[in-house]
C-alpha positions as CSV (number, residue, x, y, z in Angstrom):
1,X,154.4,-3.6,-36.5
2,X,157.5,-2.6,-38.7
3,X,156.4,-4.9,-40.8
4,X,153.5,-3.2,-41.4
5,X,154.7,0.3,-41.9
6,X,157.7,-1.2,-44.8
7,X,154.8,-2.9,-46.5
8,X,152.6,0.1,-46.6
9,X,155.1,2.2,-48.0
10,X,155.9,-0.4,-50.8
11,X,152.1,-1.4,-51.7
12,X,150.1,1.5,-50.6
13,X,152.2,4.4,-52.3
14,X,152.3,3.1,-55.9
15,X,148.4,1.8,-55.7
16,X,147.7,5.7,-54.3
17,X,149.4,6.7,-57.8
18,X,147.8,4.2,-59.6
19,X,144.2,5.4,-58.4
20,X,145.4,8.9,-59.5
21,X,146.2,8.0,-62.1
22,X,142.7,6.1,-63.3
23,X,140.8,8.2,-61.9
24,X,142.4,11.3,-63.8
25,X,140.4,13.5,-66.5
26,X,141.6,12.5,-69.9
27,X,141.0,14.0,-73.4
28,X,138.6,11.5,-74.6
29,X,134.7,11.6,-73.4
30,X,132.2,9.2,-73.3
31,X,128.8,10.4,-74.1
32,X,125.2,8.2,-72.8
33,X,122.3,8.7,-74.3
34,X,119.1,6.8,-73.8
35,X,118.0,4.6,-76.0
36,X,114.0,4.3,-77.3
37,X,112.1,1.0,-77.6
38,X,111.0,2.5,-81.0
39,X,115.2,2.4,-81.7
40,X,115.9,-0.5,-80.4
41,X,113.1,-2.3,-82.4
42,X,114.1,-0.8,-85.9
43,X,117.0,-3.0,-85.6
44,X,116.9,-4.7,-89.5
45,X,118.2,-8.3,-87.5
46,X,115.4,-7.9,-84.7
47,X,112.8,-6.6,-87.3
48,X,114.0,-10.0,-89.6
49,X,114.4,-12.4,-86.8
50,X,110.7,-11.4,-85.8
51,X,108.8,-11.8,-89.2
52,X,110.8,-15.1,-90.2
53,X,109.9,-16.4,-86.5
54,X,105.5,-15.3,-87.6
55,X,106.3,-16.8,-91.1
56,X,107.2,-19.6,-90.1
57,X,104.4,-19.9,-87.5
58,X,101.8,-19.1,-90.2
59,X,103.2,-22.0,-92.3
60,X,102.5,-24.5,-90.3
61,X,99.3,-26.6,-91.3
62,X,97.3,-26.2,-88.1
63,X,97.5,-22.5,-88.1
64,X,96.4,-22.2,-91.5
65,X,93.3,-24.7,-91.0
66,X,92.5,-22.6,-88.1
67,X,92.9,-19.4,-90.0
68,X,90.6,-21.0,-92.5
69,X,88.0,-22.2,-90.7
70,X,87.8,-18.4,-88.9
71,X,87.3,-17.5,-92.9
72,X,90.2,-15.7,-93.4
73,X,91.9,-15.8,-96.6
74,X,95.6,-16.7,-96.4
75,X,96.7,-14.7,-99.3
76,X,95.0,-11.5,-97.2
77,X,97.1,-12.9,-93.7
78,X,100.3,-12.6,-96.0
79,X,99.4,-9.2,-97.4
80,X,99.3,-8.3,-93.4
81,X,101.6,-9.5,-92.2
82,X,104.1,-7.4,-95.0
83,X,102.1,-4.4,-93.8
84,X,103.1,-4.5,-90.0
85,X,105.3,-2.3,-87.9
86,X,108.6,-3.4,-86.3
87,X,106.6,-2.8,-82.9
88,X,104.0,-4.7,-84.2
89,X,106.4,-7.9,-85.5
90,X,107.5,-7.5,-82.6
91,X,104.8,-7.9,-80.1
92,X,103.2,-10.9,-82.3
93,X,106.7,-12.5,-82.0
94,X,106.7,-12.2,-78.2
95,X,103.0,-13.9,-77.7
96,X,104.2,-16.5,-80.5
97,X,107.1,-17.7,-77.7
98,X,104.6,-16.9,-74.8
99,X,102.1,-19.5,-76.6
100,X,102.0,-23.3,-74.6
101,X,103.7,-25.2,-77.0
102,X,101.4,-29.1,-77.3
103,X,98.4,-30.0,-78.7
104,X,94.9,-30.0,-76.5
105,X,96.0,-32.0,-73.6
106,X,95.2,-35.2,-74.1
107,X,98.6,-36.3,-73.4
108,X,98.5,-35.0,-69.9
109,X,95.5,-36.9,-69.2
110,X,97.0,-40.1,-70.0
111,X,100.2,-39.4,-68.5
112,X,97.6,-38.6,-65.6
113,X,96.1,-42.0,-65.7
114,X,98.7,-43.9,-66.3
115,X,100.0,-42.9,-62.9
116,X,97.1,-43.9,-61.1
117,X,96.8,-47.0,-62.5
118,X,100.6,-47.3,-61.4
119,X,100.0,-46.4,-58.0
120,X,97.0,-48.4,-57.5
121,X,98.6,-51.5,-59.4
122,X,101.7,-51.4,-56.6
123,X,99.9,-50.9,-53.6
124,X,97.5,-53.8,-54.9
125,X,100.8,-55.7,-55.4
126,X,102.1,-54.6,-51.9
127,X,98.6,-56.0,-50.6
128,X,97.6,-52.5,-49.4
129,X,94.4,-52.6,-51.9
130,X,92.2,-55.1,-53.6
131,X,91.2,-53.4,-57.3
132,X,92.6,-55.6,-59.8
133,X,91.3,-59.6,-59.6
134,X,94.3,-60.5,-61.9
135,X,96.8,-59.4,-59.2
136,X,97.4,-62.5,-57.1
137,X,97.0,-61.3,-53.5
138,X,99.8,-63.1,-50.6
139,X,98.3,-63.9,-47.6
């Protein structure tokens, strides 16, 4: 117990003072403020980032075929897209990396078939099935 009470006095006095110490009132403030979407958005970076990201999405030749078979002129989607907001740039940016990236599927339906085929070519192996004929069967 004497132990104790020597190694409060040592450690507990000078982290009291310290405490004072950090916690004191000093000459320099620190002010908050909120901070608007709208400000946050006019950021020149974010506002850049965002129309080189729907630039770049526009060039590629699918969207423009699409965009052309909908009968939209792609000198007019240009002239647009220079004529949007930063909120605007932005939004179109978000449901650009929301979008599924692939084509129509098709590659999950082979995927999807090839692992049937897998499954029913392995328990015809294992003898559990008879599907294929060229799978010799061990009796």
């Amino acid at each position: 117990m004497r132990f104790f009470r020597e190694s409060c006095r040592f450690l507990c006095l000078p982290l009291a003072a310290l405490m004072l110490v950090v916690s004191a009132p000093w000459s320099t403030t620190v002010q908050a403020a909120l901070v608007t979407t709208d400000q946050v958005m006019t950021d020149p970076a974010a506002v850049a980032g965002n129309r080189e990201k729907v630039v770049h999405f526009l060039q590629q030749d699918a969207v423009r075929e699409h965009l052309v078979a909908m009968g939209v002129d792609p000198s007019q989607v240009e002239a647009r897209l220079a004529a949007l907001s930063p909120a605007e740039l932005a939004q179109l940016s978000a449901r650009i990396d929301q979008m599924p990236a692939g084509g129509d599927g098709i590659g999950a339906v082979v995927v999807a078939i090839l692992i049937v085929f897998l499954v029913l070519l392995i328990t015809d192996l294992a003898g559990l099935t008879d599907v294929f004929p060229f799978v010799k069967k061990h009796r």
